[in-house]
N, C-alpha and C positions, 0 to 999 in steps of 0.2 A: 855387702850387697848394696847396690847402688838404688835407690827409686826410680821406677821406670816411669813416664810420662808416657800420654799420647800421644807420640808423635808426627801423628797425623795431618797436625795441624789444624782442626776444625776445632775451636772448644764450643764451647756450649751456647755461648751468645750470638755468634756466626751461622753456628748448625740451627736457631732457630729463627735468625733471624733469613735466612735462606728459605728455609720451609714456609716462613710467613709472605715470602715474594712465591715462590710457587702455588701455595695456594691464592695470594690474589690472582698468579696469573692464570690459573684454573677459572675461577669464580666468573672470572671479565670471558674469557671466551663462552663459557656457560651463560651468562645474560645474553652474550652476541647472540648465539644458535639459539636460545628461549626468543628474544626478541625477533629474528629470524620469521620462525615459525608462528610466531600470533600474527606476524603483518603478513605471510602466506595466507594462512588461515580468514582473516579481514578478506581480504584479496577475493578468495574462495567464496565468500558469502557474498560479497558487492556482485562478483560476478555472474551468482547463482541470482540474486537480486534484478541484474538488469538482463539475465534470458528470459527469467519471468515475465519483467515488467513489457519486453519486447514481445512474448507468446501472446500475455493479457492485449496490447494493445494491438498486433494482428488479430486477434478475438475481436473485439471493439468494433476496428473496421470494416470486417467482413460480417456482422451482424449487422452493421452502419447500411452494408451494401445492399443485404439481404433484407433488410426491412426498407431500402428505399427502391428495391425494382420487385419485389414482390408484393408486400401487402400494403405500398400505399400505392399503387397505380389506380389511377383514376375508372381506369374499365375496369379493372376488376373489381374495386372496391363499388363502385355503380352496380353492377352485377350481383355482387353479394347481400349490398343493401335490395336490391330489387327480387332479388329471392326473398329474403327475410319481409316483404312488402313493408316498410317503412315509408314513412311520408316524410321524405328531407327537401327544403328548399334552399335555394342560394338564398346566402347570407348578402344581407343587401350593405353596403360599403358607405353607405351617407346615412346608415339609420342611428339613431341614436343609442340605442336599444337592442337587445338580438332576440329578446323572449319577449313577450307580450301577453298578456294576464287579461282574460275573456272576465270582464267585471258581472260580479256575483248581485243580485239581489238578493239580498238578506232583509225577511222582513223584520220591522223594526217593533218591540212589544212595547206596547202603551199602559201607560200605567192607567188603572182603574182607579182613583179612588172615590170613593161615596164621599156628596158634596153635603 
């Protein structure tokens, strides 16, 4: 009887050196498609990031709008001071000063002593 070989022709250092090229080339596609998916992902978030920042800053403006045609207009705000009777004068534009301080007499204690 003769010994049979494999004659297949793959032996063992071929057969694994084959399997070690297929699984890098596994490996490499798998980083692609991983790498892929986190720069989607980034993507998703930047872009969730700037409808916000675009929501917030229409917000901004239109409170911007709404506190300069409602509650600083000059008649109304006249009017509401003039409800509440406040006493507001123009600020005068050459004063040095904007408060002015009604000067106190304080009397002054004198010392007693026996001479």
């Amino acid at each position: 009887m003769k010994n049979r070989r494999n004659s297949s022709g793959l032996s063992l250092p071929r057969l694994s050196a084959l399997l070690t090229i297929i699984v890098l080339l596994l490996l490499t596609a798998l980083s692609v498609v991983v790498n892929k998916n986190r720069i989607t992902a980034l993507a998703d978030q930047q872009r969730l990031v700037e409808q916000e920042t675009r929501l917030l800053k229409f917000e901004i403006t239109n409170l911007d709008n709404k506190i300069g045609t409602q509650l600083l207009d000059k008649k109304r705000v006249s009017g509401v001071l003039a409800d509440k009777a406040l006493q507001l004068q123009e600020i005068n534009k050459d004063a040095r000063s904007v408060i002015y301080l009604k000067s106190a007499s304080i009397p002054v204690a004198q010392n007693s002593s026996p001479q």
